[in-house]
C-alpha positions as CSV (number, residue, x, y, z in Angstrom):
1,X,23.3,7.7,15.9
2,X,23.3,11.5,15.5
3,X,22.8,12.3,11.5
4,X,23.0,15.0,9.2
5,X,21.7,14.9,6.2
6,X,22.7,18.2,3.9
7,X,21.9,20.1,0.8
8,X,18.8,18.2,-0.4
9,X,15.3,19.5,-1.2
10,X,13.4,18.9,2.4
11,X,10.0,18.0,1.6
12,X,7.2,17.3,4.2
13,X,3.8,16.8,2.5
14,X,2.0,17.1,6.5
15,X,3.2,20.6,7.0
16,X,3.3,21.7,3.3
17,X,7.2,22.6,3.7
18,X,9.1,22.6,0.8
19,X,12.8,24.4,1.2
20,X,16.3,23.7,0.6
21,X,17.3,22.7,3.9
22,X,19.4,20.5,6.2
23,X,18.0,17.5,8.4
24,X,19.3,16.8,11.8
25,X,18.6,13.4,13.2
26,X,18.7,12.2,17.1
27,X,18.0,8.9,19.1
28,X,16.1,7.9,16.1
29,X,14.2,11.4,15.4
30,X,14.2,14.2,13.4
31,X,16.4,16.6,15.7
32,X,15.8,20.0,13.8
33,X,15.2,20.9,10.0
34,X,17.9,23.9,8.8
35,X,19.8,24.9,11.5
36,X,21.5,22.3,13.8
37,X,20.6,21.9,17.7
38,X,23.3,23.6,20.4
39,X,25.9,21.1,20.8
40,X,24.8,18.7,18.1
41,X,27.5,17.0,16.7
42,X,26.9,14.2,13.6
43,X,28.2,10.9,13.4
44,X,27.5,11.1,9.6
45,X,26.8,13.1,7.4
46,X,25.0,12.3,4.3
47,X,25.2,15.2,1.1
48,X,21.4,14.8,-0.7
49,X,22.0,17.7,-3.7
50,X,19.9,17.0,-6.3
51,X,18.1,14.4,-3.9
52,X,14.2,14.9,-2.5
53,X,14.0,14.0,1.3
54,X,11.1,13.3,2.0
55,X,9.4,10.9,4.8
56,X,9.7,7.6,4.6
57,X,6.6,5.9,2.4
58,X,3.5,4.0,3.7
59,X,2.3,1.4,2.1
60,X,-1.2,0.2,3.2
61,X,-0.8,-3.3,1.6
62,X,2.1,-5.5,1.0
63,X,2.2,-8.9,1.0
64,X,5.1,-10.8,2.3
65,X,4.3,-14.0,2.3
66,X,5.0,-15.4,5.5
67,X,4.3,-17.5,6.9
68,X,3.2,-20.3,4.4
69,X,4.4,-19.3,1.0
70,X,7.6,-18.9,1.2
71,X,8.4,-20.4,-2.3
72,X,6.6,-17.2,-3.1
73,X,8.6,-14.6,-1.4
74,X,10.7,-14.1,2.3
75,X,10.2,-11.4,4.7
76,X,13.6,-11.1,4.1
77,X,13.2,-10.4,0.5
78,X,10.3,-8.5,0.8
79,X,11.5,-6.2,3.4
80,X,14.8,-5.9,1.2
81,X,11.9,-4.6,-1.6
82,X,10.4,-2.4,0.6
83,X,13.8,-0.2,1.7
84,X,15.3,0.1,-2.1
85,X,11.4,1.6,-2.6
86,X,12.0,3.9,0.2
87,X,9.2,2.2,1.8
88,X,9.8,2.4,5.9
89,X,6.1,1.3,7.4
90,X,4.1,-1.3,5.8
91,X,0.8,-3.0,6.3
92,X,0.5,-6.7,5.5
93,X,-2.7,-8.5,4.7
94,X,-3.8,-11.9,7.1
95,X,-4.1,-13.8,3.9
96,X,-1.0,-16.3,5.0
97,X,-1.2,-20.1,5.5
98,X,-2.3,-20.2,8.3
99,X,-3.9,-16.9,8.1
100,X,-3.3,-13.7,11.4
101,X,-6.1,-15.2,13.3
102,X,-4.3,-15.9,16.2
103,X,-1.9,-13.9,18.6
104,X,1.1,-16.3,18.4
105,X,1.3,-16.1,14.6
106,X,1.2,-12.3,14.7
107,X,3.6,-11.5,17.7
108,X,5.9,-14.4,15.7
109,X,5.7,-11.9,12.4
110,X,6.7,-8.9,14.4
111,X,9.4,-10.8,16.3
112,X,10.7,-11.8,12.6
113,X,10.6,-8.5,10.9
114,X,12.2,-6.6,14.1
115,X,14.8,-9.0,13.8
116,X,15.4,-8.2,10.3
117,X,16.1,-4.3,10.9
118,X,13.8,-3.4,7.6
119,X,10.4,-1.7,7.5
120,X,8.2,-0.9,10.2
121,X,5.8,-3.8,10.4
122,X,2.1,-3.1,10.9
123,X,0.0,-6.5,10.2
124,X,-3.6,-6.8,10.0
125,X,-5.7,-9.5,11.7
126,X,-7.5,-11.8,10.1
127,X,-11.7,-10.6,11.0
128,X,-13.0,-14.3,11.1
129,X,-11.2,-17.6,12.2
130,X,-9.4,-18.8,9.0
131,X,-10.7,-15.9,6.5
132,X,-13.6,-18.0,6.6
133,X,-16.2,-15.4,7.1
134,X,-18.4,-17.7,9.8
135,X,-16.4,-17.0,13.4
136,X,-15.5,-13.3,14.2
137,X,-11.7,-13.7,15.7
138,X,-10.7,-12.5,19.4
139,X,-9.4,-9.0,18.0
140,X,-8.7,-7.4,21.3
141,X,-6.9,-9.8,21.9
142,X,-5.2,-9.3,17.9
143,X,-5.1,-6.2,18.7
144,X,-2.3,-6.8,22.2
145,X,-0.2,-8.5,19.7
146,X,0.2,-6.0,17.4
147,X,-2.4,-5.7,14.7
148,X,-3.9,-2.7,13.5
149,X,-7.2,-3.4,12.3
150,X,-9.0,-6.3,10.8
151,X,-9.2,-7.7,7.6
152,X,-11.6,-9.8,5.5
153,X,-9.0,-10.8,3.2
154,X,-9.7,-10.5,-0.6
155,X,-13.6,-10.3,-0.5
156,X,-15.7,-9.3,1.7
157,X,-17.3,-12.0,4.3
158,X,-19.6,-14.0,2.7
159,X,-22.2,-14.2,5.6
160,X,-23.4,-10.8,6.1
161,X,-25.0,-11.3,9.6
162,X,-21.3,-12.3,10.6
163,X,-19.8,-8.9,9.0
164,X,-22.6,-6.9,11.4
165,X,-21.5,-8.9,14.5
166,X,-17.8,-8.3,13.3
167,X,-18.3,-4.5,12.8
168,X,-20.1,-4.1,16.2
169,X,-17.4,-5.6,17.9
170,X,-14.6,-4.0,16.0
171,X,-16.5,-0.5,16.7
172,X,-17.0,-1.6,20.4
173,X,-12.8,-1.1,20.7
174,X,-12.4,1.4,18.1
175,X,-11.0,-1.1,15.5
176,X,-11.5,-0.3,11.6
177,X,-12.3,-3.0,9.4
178,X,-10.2,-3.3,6.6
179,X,-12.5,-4.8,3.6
180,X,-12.3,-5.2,0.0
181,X,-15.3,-4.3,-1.9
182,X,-15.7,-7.1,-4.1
183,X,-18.8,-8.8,-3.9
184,X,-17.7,-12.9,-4.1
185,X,-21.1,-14.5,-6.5
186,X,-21.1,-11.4,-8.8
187,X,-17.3,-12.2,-9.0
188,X,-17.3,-15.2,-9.5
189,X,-14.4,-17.0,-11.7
190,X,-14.2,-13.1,-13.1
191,X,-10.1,-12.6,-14.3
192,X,-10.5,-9.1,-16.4
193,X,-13.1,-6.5,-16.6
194,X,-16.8,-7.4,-17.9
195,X,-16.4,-5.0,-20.7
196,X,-15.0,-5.4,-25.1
197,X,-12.0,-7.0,-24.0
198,X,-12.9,-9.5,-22.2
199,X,-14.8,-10.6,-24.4
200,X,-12.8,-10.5,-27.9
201,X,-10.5,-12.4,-25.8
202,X,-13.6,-15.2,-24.3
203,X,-12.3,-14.6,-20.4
204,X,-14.6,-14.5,-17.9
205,X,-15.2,-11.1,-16.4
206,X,-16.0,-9.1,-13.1
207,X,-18.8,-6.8,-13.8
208,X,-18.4,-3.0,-11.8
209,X,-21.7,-4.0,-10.2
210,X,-19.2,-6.4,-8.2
211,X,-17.9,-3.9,-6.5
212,X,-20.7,-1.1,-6.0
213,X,-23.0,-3.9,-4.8
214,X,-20.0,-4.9,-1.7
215,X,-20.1,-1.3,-1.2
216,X,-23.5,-0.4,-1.1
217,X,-23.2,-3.3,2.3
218,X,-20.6,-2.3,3.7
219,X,-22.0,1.7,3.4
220,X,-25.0,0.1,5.1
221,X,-23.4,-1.5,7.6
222,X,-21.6,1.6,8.8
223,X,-24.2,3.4,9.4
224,X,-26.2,0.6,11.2
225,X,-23.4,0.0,13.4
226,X,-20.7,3.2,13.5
227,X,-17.8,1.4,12.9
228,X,-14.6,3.0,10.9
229,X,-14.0,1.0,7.6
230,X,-11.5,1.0,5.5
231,X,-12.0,0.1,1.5
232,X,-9.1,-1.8,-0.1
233,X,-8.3,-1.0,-3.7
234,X,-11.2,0.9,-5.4
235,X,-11.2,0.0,-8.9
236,X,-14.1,1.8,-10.7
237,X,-15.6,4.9,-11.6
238,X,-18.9,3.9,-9.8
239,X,-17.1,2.8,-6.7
240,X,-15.6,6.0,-6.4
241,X,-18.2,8.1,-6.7
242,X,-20.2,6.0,-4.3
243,X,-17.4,6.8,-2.3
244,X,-17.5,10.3,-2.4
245,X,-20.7,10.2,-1.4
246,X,-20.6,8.0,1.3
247,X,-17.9,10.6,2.5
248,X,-20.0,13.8,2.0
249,X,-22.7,11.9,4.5
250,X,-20.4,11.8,6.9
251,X,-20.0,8.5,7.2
252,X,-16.1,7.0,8.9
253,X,-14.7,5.4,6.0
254,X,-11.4,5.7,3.7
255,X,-10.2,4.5,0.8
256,X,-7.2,3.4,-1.4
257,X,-6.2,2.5,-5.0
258,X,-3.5,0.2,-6.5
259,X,-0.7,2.4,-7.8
260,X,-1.2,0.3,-11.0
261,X,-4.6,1.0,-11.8
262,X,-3.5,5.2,-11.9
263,X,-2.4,4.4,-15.5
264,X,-3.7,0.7,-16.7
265,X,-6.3,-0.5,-18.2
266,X,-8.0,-3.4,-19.6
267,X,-6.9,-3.2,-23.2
268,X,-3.4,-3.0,-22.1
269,X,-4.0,-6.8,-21.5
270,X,-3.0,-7.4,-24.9
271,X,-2.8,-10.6,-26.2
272,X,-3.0,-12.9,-22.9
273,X,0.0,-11.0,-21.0
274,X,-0.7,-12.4,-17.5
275,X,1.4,-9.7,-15.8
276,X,-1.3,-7.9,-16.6
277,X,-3.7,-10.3,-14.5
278,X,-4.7,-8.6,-11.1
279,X,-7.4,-8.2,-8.8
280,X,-9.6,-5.7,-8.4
281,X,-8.9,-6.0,-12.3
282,X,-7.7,-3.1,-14.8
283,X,-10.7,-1.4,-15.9
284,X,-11.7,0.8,-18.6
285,X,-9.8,4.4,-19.4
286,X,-13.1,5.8,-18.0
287,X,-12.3,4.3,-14.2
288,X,-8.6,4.7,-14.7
289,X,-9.5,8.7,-15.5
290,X,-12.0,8.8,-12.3
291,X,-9.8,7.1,-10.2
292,X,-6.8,9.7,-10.8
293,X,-9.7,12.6,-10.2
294,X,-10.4,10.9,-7.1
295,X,-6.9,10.9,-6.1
296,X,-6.3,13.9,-6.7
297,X,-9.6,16.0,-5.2
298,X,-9.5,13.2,-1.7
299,X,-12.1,11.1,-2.5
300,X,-9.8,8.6,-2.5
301,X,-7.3,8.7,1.0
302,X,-3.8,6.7,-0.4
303,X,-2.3,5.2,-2.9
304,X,-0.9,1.7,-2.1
305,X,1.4,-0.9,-3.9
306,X,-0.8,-3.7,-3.4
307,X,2.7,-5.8,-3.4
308,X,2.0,-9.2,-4.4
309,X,4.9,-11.3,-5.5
310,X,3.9,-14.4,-7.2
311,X,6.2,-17.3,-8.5
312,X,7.2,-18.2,-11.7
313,X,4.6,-21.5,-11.7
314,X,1.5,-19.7,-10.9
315,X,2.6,-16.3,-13.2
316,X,3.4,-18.0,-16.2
317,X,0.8,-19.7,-17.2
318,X,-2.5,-18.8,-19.4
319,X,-3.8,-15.2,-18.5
320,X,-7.4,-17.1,-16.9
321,X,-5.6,-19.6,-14.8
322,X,-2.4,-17.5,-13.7
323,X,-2.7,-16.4,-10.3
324,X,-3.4,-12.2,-9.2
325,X,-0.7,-10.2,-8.3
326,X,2.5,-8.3,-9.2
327,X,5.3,-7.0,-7.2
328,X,5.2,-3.6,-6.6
329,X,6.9,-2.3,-3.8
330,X,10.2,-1.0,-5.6
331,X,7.7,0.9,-8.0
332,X,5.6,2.4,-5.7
333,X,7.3,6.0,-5.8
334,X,8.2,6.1,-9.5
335,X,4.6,5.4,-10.5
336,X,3.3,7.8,-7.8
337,X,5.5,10.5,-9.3
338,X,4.5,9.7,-12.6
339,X,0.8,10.0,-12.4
340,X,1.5,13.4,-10.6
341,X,3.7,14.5,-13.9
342,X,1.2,13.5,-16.2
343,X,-1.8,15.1,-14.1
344,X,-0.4,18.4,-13.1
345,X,0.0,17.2,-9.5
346,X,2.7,19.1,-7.5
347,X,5.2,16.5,-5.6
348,X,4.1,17.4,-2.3
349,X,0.3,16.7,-2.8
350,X,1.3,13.4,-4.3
351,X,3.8,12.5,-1.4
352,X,1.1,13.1,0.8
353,X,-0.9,9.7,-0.4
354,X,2.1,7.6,-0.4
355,X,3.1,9.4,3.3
356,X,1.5,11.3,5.6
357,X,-2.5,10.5,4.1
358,X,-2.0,6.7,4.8
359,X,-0.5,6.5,8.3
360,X,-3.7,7.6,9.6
361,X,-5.3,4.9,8.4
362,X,-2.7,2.7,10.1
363,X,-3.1,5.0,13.2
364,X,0.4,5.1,13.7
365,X,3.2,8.1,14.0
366,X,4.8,8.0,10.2
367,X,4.6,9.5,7.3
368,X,5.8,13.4,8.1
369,X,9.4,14.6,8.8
370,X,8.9,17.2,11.6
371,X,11.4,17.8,14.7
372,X,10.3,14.7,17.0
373,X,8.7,12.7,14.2
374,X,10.3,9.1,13.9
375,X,13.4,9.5,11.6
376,X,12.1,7.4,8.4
377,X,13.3,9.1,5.5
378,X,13.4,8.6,2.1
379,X,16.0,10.5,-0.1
380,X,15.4,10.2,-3.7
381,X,16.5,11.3,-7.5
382,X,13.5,12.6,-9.2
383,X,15.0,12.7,-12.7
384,X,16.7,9.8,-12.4
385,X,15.7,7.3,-15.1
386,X,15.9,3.9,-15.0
387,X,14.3,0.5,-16.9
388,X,12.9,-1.5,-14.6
389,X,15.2,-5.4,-14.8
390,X,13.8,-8.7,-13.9
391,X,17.4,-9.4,-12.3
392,X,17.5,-6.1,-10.2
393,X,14.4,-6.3,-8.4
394,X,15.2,-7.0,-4.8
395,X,11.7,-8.8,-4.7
396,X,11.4,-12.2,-5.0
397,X,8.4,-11.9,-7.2
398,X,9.8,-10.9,-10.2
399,X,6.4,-10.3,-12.1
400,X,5.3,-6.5,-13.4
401,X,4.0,-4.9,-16.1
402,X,6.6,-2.4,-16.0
403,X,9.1,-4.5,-16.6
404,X,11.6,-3.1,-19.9
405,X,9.7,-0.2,-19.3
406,X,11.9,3.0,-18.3
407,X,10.5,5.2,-15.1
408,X,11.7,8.7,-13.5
409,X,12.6,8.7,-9.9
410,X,14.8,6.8,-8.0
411,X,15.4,6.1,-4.1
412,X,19.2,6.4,-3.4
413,X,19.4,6.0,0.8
414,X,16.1,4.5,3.2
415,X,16.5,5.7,6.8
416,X,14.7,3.6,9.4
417,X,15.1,4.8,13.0
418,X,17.4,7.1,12.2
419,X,19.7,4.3,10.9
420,X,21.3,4.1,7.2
421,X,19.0,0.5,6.0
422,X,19.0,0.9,2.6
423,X,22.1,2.6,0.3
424,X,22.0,2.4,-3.4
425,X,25.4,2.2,-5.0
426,X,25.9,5.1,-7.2
């Protein structure tokens, strides 16, 4: 389909541009920006004034819960999430029953999600047979089917020896190794941060030393072996300057953070509220303030959703035996925009770790809207506000802290492929 879309603020974080302009779109790319090609004629035409269009986000981690817990979430709702959030590519974690270990399961995901004409899948394999952390997976072969790198899961392998092996082998192809730094005996039974709250409230915590003791290994490990590692959801002050350090070596590894821990902490907790209960856990205003510096200077590479829909049975129950996770996916962009506002950030620079600063990481072509760049677009309200409803969440997780609450920024159309996926009624 040929496209136009006119009169909205073009905004390509890659490139820095930032103009009023019209955006041509051909065989599912971006034709020209401003002036239309010789000959081009659109199909439709789409008038963005007072709308943002900007590339299409990329979100380094949402789960969708297939296959195994589908009384969780579909791909079908999930993916539904993911275009009224204007996200277009999205990486899924191997954590499914039974988990991406094997080529079948993954090229049946793909097959699924193509079939749905949503999001750009981008799943990452599981790094040992069954998440176990004993048997390192056949990831060429992982690879073939259409996974981008390799994944511990939610901590990192237990047997260290394995994680080596893992890495040289990953590094052998080129693979990164996708790990959370969360070490799994200093974690133990942890559900908020090891700090005052906790314990005025008598829940177990998960001391920082969790995580800068995971990442001290996996630094190691890097340089023993070269391999390109990826850290999942930062969550500390420590871990991020650890991180900066690491990155000042030299050394190939990124980073991400949870949108959600740019702005909570552990006494927003309150009294019990278990939408509150995630993992890494909310830490203290200290972490939350060096995370946002992190973000914003580069130590830290994206921001992610970490999209997590959980059901009603495992959400509502006491905070210490509710399970992690909220969904995310539709909140993604108004949270993004609202840590810029509140930190000075200009949109652009905070596009860019929502766009064209996590498709790298993916190593795929996304994330920048530039004449031949995949036509995934995003075309927003900025100062649009809206309260964020229980019953208008296209997720099937239902569970956030931000729900009642009232956000700025709103996607109105998703463009996948150069195709109208996602409308909002006005």
């Amino acid at each position: 389909m040929r496209l136009s879309i006119l009169n909205g603020r073009v905004i390509d974080p890659a490139s820095g541009l930032d103009t009023q302009a019209a955006v041509h779109v051909a065989a599912g790319r971006i034709a020209a920006i401003g002036q239309a090609p010789g000959g081009f004629v659109a199909q439709r035409t789409l008038d963005a004034k007072g709308l943002v269009v900007a590339p299409g986000l990329v979100d380094l981690a949402a789960r969708l819960r297939e296959p195994g817990f589908e009384y969780k979430a579909t791909l079908e709702s999930e993916m539904q999430a993911a275009l009224a959030g204007g996200v277009t590519s999205l990486s899924c974690p191997p954590d499914t029953d039974p988990p991406l270990d094997e080529p079948g399961l993954v090229e049946m995901l793909k097959h699924r999600a193509r079939g749905l004409d949503g999001a750009q899948l981008y799943p990452l394999g599981a790094l040992t047979v069954g998440l176990h952390g004993e048997v390192i997976t056949e990831m060429a072969e992982l690879a073939e089917a259409g996974c981008v790198g390799f994944s511990a899961g939610r901590e990192i392998a237990v047997d260290t020896l394995t994680l080596l092996r893992a890495m040289q082998y990953a590094n052998t192809f080129g693979f990164t190794v996708w790990l959370r730094p969360q070490d799994p005996q200093l974690a133990r039974e942890g559900v908020a941060h090891a700090g005052a709250v906790a314990a005025r409230l008598g829940l177990p915590g998960v001391p920082v030393v969790a995580e800068t003791v995971a990442l001290h290994t996996v630094f190691e490990l890097v340089r023993a072996t070269g391999c390109r590692a990826h850290l999942c959801r930062l969550s500390s002050a420590a871990g991020v300057e650890l991180m900066r350090r690491a990155k000042a070596e030299g050394l190939p590894v990124t980073c991400d953070v949870s949108v959600h821990h740019l702005h909570l902490i552990d006494v927003d907790i309150g009294w019990f509220d278990s939408h509150y209960r995630v993992d890494p856990p909310f830490r203290g205003d200290r972490d939350r303030d060096a995370i946002r510096a992190g973000v914003a200077d580069g130590t830290v590479d994206a921001i992610c959703s970490d999209h997590t829909p959980v059901d009603d049975d495992a959400k509502l129950l006491p905070f210490s035996e509710a399970e992690p996770g909220v969904s995310a996916l539709e909140l993604l962009l108004p949270l993004t925009l609202k840590w810029a506002a509140e930190a000075g950030i200009a949109m652009p620079a905070a596009l860019a770790k929502i766009t064209c600063a996590a498709a790298p990481i993916l190593g795929v072509d996304a994330g920048r809207l530039q004449p031949g760049a995949p036509a995934d677009l995003c075309l927003f309200d900025p100062g649009e506000h809206w309260v964020v409803d229980r019953e208008r969440l296209r997720s099937q997780g239902k569970h956030t802290p931000y729900l009642g609450r009232e956000l700025s920024g709103r996607v109105r159309t998703t463009v996948v492929g150069g195709r109208v996926v996602f409308s909002r009624p006005s």
